[in-house]
N, C-alpha and C positions, 0 to 999 in steps of 0.2 A: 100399613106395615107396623107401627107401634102399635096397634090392638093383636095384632096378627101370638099365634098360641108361639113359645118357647122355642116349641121343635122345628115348628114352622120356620122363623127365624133361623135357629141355626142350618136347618137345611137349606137356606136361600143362602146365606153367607159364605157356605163353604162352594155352593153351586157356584156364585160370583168369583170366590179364590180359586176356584180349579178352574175356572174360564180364563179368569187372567194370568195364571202361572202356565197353563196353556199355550197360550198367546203368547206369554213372554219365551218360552223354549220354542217356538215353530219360527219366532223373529230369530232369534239366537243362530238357531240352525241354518235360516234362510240365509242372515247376513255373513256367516262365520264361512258359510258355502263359496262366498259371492271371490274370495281370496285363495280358492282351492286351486294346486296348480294340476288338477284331474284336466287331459284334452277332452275335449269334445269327440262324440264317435265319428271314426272319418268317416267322409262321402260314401255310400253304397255304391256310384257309379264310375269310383277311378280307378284305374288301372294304368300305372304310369309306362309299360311297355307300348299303351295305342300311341303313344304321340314319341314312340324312337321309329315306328314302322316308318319301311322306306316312303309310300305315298305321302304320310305326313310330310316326313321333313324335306323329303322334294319338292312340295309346292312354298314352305317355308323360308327354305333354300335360294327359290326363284325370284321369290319376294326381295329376301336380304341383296341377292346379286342384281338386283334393278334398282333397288335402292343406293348398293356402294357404287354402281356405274352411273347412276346419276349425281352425285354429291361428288364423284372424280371428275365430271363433266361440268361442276359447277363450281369447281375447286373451292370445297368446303368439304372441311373436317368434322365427324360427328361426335358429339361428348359420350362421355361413356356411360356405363349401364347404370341403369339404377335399382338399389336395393328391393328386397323383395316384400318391404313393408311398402313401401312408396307404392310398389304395384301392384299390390292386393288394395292399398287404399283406390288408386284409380279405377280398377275392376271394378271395385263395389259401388263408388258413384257412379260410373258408367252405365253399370246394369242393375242398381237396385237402388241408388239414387240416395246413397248413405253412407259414412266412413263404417269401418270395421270396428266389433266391439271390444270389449278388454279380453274376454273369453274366449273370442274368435282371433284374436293375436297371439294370443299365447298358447290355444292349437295349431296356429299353421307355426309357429316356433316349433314344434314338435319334430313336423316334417322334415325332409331332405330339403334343401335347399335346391337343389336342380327340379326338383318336384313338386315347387311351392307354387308357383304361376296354375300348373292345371288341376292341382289339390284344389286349390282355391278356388277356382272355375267348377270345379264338379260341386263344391259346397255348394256357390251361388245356385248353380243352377237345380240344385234339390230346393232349395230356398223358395219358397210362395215370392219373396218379397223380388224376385228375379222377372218371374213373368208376369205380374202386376205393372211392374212400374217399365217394362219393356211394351205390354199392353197400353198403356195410357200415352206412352211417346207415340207408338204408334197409329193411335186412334188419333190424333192431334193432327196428323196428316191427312187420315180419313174421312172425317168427320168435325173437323174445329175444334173449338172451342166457343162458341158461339152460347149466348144467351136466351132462353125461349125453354117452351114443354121441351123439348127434347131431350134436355140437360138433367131434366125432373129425374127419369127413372132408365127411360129407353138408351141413354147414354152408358150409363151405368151397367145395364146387361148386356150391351155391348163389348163393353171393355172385359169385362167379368167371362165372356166369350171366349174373345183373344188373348184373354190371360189364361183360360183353360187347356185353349190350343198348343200354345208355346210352351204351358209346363209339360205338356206333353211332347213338344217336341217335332207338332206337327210339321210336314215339307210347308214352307212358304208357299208357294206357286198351288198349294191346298187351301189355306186360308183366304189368298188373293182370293183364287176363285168361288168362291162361297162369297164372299164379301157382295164381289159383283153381278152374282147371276144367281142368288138365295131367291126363296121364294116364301113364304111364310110370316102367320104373325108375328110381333115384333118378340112376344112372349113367351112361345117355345121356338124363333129362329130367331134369335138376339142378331147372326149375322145381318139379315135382313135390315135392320138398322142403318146400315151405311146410304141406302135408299129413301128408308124412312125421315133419316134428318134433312131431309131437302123440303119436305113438306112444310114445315110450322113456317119456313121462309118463304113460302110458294103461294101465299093468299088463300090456300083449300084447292090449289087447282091439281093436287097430286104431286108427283116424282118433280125437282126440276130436273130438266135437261140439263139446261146450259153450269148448271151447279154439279153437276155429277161428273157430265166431261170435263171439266176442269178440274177437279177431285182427284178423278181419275188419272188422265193425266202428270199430274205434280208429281199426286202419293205413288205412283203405280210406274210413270215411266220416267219419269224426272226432267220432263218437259214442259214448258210455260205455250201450251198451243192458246191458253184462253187470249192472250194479248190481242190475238186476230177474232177474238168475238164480235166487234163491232165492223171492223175493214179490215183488209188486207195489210198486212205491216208495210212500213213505211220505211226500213232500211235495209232492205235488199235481203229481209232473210227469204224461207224458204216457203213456211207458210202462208195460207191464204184464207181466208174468214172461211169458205166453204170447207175447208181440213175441218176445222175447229165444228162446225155444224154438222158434219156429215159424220163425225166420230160421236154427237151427242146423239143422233135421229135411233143409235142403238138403245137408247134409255127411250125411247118415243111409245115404246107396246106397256113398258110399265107403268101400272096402276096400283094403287091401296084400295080393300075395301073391306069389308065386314072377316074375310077368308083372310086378310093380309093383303103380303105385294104380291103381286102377280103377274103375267105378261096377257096382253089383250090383242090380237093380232088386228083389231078392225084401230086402234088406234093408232096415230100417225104423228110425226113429231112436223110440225110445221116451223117456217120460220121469214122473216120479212127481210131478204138482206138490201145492203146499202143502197141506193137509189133504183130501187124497185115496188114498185105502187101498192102491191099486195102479197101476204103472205104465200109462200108455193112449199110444197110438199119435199122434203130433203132425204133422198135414200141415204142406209146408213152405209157408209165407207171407209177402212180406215185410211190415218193420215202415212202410213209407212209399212214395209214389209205385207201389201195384199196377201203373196204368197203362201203369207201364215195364216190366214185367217180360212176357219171351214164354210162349205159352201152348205150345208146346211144345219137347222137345228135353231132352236127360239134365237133371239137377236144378242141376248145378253149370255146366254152362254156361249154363245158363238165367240162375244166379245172377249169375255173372263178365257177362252181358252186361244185368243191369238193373244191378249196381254201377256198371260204366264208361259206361252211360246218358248220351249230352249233356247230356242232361236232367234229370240224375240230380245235379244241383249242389253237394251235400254231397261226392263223389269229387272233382270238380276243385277245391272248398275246400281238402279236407284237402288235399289237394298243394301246395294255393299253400302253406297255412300254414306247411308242412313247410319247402320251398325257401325260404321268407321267414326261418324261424326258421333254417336253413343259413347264411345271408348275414348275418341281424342277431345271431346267438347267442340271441335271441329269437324267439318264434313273433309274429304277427300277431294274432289270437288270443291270450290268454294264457295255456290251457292247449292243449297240441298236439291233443287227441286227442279235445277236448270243445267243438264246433263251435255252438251254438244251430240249430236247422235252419231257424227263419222268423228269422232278427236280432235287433235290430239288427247290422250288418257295420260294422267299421272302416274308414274310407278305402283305396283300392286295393283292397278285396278283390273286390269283384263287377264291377271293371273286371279285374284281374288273371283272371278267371275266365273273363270273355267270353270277350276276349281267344285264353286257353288252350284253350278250345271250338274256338273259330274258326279254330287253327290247329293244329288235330286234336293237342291234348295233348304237341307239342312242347317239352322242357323246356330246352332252350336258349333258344330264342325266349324261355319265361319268365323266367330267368334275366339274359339279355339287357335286359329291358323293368325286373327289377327294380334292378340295375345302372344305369340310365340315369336313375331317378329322384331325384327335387330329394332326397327322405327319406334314399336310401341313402347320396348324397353328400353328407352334409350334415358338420359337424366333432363330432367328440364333447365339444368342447370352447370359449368362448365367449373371441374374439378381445378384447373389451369387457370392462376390471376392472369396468366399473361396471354391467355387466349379466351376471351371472352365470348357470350353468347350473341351474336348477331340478329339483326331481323332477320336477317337470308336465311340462319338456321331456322328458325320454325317454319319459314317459306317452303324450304327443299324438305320439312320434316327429318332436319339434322338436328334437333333436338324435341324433345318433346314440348310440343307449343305449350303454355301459359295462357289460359283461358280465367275470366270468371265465373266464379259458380253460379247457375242456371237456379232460381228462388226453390225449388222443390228439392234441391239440393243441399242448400243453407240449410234449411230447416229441419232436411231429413238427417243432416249429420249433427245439426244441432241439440237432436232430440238423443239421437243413437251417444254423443259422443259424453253424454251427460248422463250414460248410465253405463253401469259394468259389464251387466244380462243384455244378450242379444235379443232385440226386439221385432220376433220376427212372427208367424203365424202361430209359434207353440210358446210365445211368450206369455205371463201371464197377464189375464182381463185388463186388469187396473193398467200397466204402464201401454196396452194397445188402445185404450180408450183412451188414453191420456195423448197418444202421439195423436190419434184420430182426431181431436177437437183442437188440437194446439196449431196441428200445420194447416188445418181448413183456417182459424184466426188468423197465424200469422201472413199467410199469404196473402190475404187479403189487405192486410196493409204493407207486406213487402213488396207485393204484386206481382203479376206473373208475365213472362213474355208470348205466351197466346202460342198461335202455331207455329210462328215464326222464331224458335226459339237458338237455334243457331245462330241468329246475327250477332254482329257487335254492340254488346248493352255495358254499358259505361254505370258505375256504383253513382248513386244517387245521394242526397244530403237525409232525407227522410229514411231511408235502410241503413243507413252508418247508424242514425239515432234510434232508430226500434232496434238495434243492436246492442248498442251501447245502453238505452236506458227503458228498454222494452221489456214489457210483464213476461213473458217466454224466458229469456234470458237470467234477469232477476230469480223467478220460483227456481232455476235449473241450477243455478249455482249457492242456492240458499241451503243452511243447515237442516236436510230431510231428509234423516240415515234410512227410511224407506223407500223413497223414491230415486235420490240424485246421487252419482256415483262423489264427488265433490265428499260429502256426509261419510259414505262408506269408506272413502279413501283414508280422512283425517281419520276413524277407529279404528282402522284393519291393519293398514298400512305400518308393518314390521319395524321402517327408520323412514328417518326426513326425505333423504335422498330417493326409495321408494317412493313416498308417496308424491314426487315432484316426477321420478321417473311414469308412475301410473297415470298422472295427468296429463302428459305430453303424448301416453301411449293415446290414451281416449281422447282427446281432441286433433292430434294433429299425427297421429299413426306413425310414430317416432320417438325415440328417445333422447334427451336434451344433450346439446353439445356440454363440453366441459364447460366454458362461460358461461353456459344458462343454468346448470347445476350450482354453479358460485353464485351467482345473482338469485334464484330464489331457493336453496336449501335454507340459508342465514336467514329467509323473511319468515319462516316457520318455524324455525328451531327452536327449541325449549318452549312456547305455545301450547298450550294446555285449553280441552273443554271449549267454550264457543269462540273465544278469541282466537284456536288453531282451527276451527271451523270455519270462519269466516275469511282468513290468510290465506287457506287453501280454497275457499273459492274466489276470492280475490284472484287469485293465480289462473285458476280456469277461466275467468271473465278474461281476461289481458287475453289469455289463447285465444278464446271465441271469434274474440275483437280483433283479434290480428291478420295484418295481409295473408299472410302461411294460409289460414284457414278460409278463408273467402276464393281461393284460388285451388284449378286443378294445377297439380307438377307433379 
């Protein structure tokens, strides 16, 4: 460079100054954006007159009056509603597994208020980040979580499937059936997958059976038939080993081979039951409603079209319960996967089920209708010191239950709440590679609850401290006016009292009562440069770390 001629020189120099005065107006403009009160373009798919028509609000209707007649039967009062921040945040964790961003709060502000619940819903569900993260709860049922090749890639174009399916919208009892009776490489029939993960567990011997009916089963009918895999149950239920083996003998013709899975009619699912000397050959039969099932046609579509049966009620149960325990953090039901097959049913469920029927297993529609009811809206919390919130109320769902948030949740609100821009498939590269490498990290030492993710999981000593004093949290609250909303906040941020209101909107999807306005406007006031940088994220770290945020209400 110093030998370099005169003009040379100057012509690199001013190349460099128009690179970085460049730079420096496209930051300007990017960050100056990031405070604009422009909404977001509404939903392409809402139309707020679908949800006054009389069908909607009569199944909603039926819902509410099953609801107040059981809570009068139970003489228990339910709290009142809750705002429509609180319920766009629940939505979003529910189905995309994320709080709402600063962007996306301040367009459903926009809206009507009476049209803020299905606004919101029509967003999510244009949102990639809806049927992605509905796909992978999904697949959890399906197919595990389980360790081995399968996980490698085949798991992945699976998911990547039924995320395909749901952004479109497909009828569920569509998807089932493809799941169960696909035929194809794993490559161009990703469904086929549900099959194929049986293998890597199965020593090379092909499809398991016994792995499949019981898959099947859980995910599909919300019944536990595997307990009788070994003997017949031991306390008077209804089952008997042979149910359980003669619902698997229909996975018995499937094979893998060079062509894919396939069905092979010359193979046979055998099995050795309880004190009997040798293996004997098991027709397949199901355990319930023969009725439904066609007499003929390969084994597995036979199967896949008595499972998704209208008729066939335990299928559109499990589903409800699924999507119910999606939106409540709890199932409906209170175990996911263990339905009683003749009831008693909790309120909503066999309206929810018709319903589902009736509109050929639409899971929006479901979603929708769950969404609109008195239960879902209800507060988690009781406006009345002198009438508190009881166990019984979240029992009867007289209030909205208080759950812990589920680790992919944590982390996905942790990432979302710690920037302004919605991070969603039209976000830009940098903050989507960034959530991509951050929530594979942290999960792995927050850890995850595997398929079993409903149950009751109690906070641990090691997640309070990767919270508290974890690399995630730390970069997220640190002074990075490119990356962390925290950064953006302390420049943009009009007065004090904004910029405390903007942090409460992005962390905790609310705006601070009057006491929390007096306790932290005064810790930033007159704070100037990195010392008002650091204050305000000090401020977001306290939210992060706070019960509010660890919990769905």
């Amino acid at each position: 460079m110093s030998d370099a001629p005169p003009d040379l020189k100057r012509s690199i120099w001013r190349r460099n100054f128009t690179f970085l005065a460049f730079c420096l107006i496209a930051s300007s403009a990017v960050i100056g954006s990031l405070w604009s009160t422009k909404p977001l373009p509404a939903p392409s798919s809402f139309d707020a007159d679908d949800y006054e028509e009389l069908d909607f609000q009569k199944v909603v209707g039926e819902i509410d009056f099953q609801f107040d007649r059981h809570w009068a039967t139970n003489k228990i009062n339910p709290v009142q509603q809750a705002d429509s921040l609180l319920l766009a945040r629940r939505l979003s964790l529910g189905l995309t597994g994320t709080v709402p961003s600063f962007e996306e709060i301040k367009a459903l502000e926009e809206t009507k208020e009476e049209d803020r619940v299905q606004w919101w819903l029509s967003r999510l569900f244009e949102d990639r980040r809806y049927s992605d993260y509905l796909a992978e709860r999904l697949a959890r049922a399906y197919v595990g979580v389980e360790n081995g090749p399968f996980l490698v890639f085949r798991r992945r174009r699976m998911v990547d499937w039924i995320s395909e399916e749901i952004q479109q919208n497909q009828p569920y009892d569509k998807i089932a059936k493809a799941l169960i009776a696909s035929e194809g490489t794993w490559t161009t029939q990703p469904q086929a997958n549900f099959i194929t993960a049986t293998i890597d567990q199965n020593e090379d011997k092909g499809p398991d059976e016994i792995k499949l009916a019981a898959r099947l089963t859980r995910a599909f009918l919300g019944v536990r038939i595997d307990c009788v895999q070994c003997h017949d149950d031991m306390f008077g239920d209804r089952w008997k080993q042979k149910d359980f083996h003669q619902l698997a003998a229909f996975f018995g013709e499937a094979e893998v081979s060079f062509s894919g899975v396939r069905d092979n009619e010359k193979n046979m699912y055998e099995y050795r039951y309880r004190r009997t000397p040798e293996k004997q050959k098991v027709l397949p039969i199901v355990p319930f409603s023969n009725e439904l099932l066609p007499e003929e046609g390969k084994l597995r579509e036979r199967l896949a079209t008595w499972v998704t049966h209208p008729l066939n009620r335990p299928f559109s149960r499990t589903i409800v319960n699924r999507i119910w325990a999606l939106m409540f953090n709890q199932p409906l039901v209170p175990t996911i996967d263990s339905i009683p097959l003749e009831g008693p049913y909790p309120p909503a469920m066999e309206v929810l089920v018709d319903d589902l029927i009736a509109h050929r297993f639409d899971l929006q529609r479901l979603i929708r209708v769950i969404a609109s009811t008195k239960a879902f809206q209800l507060d988690s919390k009781s406006a009345d010191e002198n009438y508190p919130i009881t166990r019984e109320h979240e029992e009867h769902w007289a209030s909205y239950p208080l759950t812990r948030l589920r680790p992919e949740q944590v982390v996905g609100g942790l990432i979302q709440a710690t920037s302004l821009r919605t991070i969603n498939a039209e976000a830009h590269i940098i903050p989507k590679l960034q959530r991509f490498f951050s929530q594979g990290e942290f999960l792995k030492r927050y850890g995850d609850f595997g398929a079993d993710e409903f149950g009751e999981q109690a906070g641990t000593i090691p997640q309070r401290l990767l919270m508290m004093n974890g690399k995630l949290v730390r970069e997220k609250t640190e002074n990075n006016i490119f990356l962390n909303a925290t950064a953006r906040i302390g420049a943009l941020a009009p007065t004090d009292r904004k910029a405390v209101e903007a942090i409460y909107l992005c962390v905790l999807t609310r705006r601070p009562t009057p006491e929390e306005y007096q306790a932290f406007v005064p810790a930033i006031e007159g704070l100037k440069g990195d010392e008002r940088h650091v204050a305000i994220g000090d401020i977001c770290w306290a939210l992060l770390n706070s019960t509010e945020f660890a919990w769905n209400h």
